[in-house]
N, C-alpha and C positions, 0 to 999 in steps of 0.2 A: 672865269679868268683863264686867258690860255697859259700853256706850261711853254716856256722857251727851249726845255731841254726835250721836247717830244722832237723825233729828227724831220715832220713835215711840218712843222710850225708854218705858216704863212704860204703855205701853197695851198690853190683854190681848185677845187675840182668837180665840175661841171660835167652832171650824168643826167643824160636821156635815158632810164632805165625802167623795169620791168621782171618779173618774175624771179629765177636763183641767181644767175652767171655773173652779171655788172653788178648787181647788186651787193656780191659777197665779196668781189674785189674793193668795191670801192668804201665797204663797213670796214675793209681792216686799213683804207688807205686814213679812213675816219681814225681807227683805234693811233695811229701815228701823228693823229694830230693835225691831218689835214682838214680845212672848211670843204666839208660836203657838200654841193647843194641839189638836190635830186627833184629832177622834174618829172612830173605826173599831169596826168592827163584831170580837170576839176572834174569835181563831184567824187568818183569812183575812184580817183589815182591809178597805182599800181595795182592790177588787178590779183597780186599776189596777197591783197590783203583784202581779199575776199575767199583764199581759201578754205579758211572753218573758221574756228570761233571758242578755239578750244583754250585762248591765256585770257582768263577772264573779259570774253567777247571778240579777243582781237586773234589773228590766224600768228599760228606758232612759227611758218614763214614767214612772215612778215618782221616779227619779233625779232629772229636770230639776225634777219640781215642786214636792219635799218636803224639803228640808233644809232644815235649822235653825226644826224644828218638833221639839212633844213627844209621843207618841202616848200617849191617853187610850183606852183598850180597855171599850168599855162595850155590853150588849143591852139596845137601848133599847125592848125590848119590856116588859124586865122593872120592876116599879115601884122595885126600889130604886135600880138607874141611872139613872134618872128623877129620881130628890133627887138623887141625884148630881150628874148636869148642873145641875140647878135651882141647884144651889149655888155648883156654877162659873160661870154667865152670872150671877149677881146678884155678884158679883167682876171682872165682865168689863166690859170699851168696847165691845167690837163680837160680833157672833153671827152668822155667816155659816154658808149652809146651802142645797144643793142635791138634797135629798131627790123625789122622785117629788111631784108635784102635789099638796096639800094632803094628805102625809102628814108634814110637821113640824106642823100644826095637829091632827092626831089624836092624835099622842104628847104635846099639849101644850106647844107649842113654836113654837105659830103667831106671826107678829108683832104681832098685837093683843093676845092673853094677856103675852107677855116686855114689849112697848113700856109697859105700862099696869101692870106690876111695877113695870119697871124705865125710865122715862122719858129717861134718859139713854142709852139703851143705843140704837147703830148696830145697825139690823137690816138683814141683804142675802140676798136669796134669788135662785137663780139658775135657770132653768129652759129647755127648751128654745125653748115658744111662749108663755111666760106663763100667769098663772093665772085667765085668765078668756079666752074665743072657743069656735070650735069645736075649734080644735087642743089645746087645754089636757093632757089625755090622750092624745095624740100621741106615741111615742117619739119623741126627738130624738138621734138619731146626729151625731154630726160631720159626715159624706155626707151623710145626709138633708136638712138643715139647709142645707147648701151650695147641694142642689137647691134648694131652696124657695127659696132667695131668690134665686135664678136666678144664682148664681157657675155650678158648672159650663156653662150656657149659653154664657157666654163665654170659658170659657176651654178650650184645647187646639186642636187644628189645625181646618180646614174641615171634614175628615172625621169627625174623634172629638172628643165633649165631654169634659171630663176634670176630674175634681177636682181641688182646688191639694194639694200634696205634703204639708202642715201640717197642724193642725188648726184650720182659720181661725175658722170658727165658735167654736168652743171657746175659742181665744186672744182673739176680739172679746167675746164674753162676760168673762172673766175680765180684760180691763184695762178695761172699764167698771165690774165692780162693783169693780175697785185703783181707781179713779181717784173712783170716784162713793162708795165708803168715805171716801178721805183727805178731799171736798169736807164729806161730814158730820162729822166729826171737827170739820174746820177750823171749821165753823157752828156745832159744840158751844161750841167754844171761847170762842164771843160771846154765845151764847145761852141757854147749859146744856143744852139739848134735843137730845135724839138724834134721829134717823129712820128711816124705813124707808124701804127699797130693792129696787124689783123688778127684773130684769136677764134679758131672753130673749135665748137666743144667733140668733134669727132679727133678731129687732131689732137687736143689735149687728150683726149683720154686714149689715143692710138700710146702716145705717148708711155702712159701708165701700165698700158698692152705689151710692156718690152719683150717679159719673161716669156708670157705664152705664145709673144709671135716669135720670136728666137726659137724657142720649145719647136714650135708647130714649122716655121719654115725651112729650119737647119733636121729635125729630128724625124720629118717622115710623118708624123699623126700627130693628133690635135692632143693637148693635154686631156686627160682627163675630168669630168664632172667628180668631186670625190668630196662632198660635204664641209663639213668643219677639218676634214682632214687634209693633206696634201698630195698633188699629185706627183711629186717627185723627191717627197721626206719622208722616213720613215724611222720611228712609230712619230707620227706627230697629228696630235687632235684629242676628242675626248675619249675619257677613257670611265665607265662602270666603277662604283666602288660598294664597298658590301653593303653600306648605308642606303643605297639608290641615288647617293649623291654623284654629279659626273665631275673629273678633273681633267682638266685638257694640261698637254706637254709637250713639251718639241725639244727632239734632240739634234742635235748640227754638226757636230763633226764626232768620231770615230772615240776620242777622251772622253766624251759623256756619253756614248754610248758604253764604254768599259764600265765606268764609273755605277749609271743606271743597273746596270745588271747586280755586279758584285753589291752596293749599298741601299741600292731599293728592291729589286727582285729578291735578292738574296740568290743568285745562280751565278756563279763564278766561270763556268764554262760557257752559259750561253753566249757570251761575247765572241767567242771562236767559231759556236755554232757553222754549217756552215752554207745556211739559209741565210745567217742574220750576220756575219761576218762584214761586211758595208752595206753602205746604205742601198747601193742597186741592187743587194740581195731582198733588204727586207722590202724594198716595195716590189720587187717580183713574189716575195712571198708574206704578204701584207698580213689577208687572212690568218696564216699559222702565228704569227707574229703576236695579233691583237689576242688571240686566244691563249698566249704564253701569257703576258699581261695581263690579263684580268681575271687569269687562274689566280696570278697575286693578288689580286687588287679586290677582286670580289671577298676576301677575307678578311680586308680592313677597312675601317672608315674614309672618308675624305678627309676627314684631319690627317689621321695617321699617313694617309701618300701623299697628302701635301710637306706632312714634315719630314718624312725620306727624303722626296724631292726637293725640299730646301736643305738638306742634310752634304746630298751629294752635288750641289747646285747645279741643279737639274732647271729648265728655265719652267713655268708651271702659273698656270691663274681656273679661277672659279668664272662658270658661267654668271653673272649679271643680269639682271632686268637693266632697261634703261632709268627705273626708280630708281633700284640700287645703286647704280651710277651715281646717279645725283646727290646720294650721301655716301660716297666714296671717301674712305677717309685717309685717303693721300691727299686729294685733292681739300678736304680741309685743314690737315696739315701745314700745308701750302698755303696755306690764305689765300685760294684761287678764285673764291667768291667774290663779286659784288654788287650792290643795288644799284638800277638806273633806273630813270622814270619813264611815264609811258601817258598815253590819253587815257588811261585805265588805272594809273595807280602807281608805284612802287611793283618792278620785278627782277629777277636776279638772273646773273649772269656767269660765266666765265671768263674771267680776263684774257687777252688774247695768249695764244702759244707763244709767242715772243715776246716778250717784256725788257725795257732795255733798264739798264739799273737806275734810277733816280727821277724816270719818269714815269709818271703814272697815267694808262690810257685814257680817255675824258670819259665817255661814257656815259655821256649825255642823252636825253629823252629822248624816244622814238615822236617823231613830230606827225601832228595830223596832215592830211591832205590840205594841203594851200597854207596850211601856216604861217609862213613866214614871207608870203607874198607884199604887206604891206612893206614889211624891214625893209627888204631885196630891191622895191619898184623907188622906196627914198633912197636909198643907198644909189641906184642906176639913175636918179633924177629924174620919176616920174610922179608926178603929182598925186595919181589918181591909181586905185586898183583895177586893174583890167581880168 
């Protein structure tokens, strides 16, 4: 049963997808209560679900991005899937679609041909570099992408550059075209008019690039590689404790840095120091800094500098596995869990980051490839599965 109070009740949204980008936009436009219907190429689908094998047979991609979607199995080479779709986007709000560079305009399916159908109809297309420069034809990997917009540069030790652990590019891509769908909907709402939407996962994450490209274009040199710690905060990162346990810490303005000194160091002068007297001193004088610090810190445990650091509300957390994540217990707390089903079984989840009060996101099964092909082909008034 659908929930009326979810705020996309009754709007339908028709994705040509594949891999991270569309697919993460359009699972949270699902968690809002929108009808998903995600088309896949038969047999093999989304070849994102043939990444591993690691949630009980099925890829841990696949997993996170695709529930409470319906899979439409269609070859869109062929022309009778071609009326097919045609028939589902002239029923549809929204058409979202991350096909190879001007390969949804050769099938017929470009945003000028659907927009000028169907005027109401939210068109978003996602792509690596966009659809017009030299990059346009460029494969856009998740790493590649990273490169280019110069994240790995910045990030990992002095020695090695390193990619963020996520799929950042990917995920900046897919909540600009969630975000920049809801703004068109909303706009519909006033106007009647739908739009169109380009969305390059270099641009999203240029986007994300603010600090270091301000840093790097107004200041002369490129930030620094500086691990878990910061290149323009200081003391902020992990810090040794006598235990061999590590506590990471970040202080931010000039009051917590007093504070840290006199009720966690116990040194009442060093605040004045005048190495450490602002922040542009102590990361000019990082090194001497970290070694004043773990003079302290090497004598007590990680309990005991977690509970100074909550003493003098100092901001402060414990490195995590991604297991220990998962029984985080804020997050159970929260009642942030819950079950959805799957071609595999019962598996658990996180509700989405935004939850609006009195509705609850659906959360419905991750569907197999073709699915719900029969539902879909009576529903458009086709006799026959194709």
């Amino acid at each position: 049963m659908r929930d009326a109070n979810l705020p996309l009740e009754g709007i339908t949204v028709v994705s040509v997808e594949q891999a991270v980008a569309v697919p993460f936009a359009t699972r949270q436009l699902a968690d809002l209560g929108a009808r998903v219907i995600k088309v896949e190429r038969p047999g093999a689908g989304d070849f994102a679900r043939g990444y591993d094998e690691t949630v009980m047979g099925m890829s841990s991609h696949f997993v996170w991005l695709n529930r409470s979607k319906e899979s439409l199995a269609l070859d869109l080479k062929q022309d009778e899937a071609k009326e097919i779709l045609r028939s589902l986007v002239a029923r549809s709000d929204v058409f979202v679609q991350n096909l190879a560079p001007g390969a949804a305009g050769r099938l017929g399916f470009g945003a000028q041909q659907l927009r000028g159908e169907h005027p109401r109809l939210v068109y978003c297309s996602v792509s690596g570099y966009g659809e017009d420069g030299p990059y346009t034809e460029k494969k856009a990997y998740d790493l590649l992408v990273q490169c280019e917009a110069g994240l790995v540069s910045i990030t990992g030790t002095p020695e090695t550059p390193s990619k963020v652990g996520i799929s950042a590019a990917d995920i900046a891509a897919g909540m600009y075209a969630y975000s920049g769908i809801l703004s068109a909907l909303f706009r519909r709402e006033r106007t009647g008019e739908g739009a169109t939407l380009e969305v390059s996962m270099l641009e999203a994450l240029g986007e994300w690039m603010g600090f270091p490209a301000y840093f790097a274009g107004y200041g002369g040199e490129e930030p620094r590689r500086s691990g878990a710690s910061h290149a323009s905060i200081a003391p902020y990162g992990p810090f040794g404790c006598g235990d061999g346990e590590v506590v990471f810490l970040g202080i931010q303005n000039e009051r917590e840095w007093k504070r840290f000194c006199e009720e966690v160091l116990g040194r009442e002068g060093m605040a004045e120091d005048d190495r450490f007297d602002k922040n542009s001193s102590r990361v000019e004088n990082r090194d001497g800094l970290h070694a004043e610090i773990e003079k302290v810190f090497s004598g007590l445990s990680s309990e005991e500098v977690i509970e100074r650091l909550e003493g003098a509300g100092v901001a402060n957390a414990r490195i995590r596995t991604v297991r220990q994540f998962l029984a985080h217990p804020q997050l159970e707390a929260r009642n942030r869990w819950r079950e959805f089903g799957s071609p595999v079984g019962p598996l658990r989840g996180l509700l989405p980051p935004a939850t609006l009060d009195g509705a609850e996101p659906p959360m419905t099964p991750i569907p197999e490839v073709g699915e719900h092909n029969e539902k879909l082909f009576a529903e458009l008034g086709y006799r026959e599965t194709r």
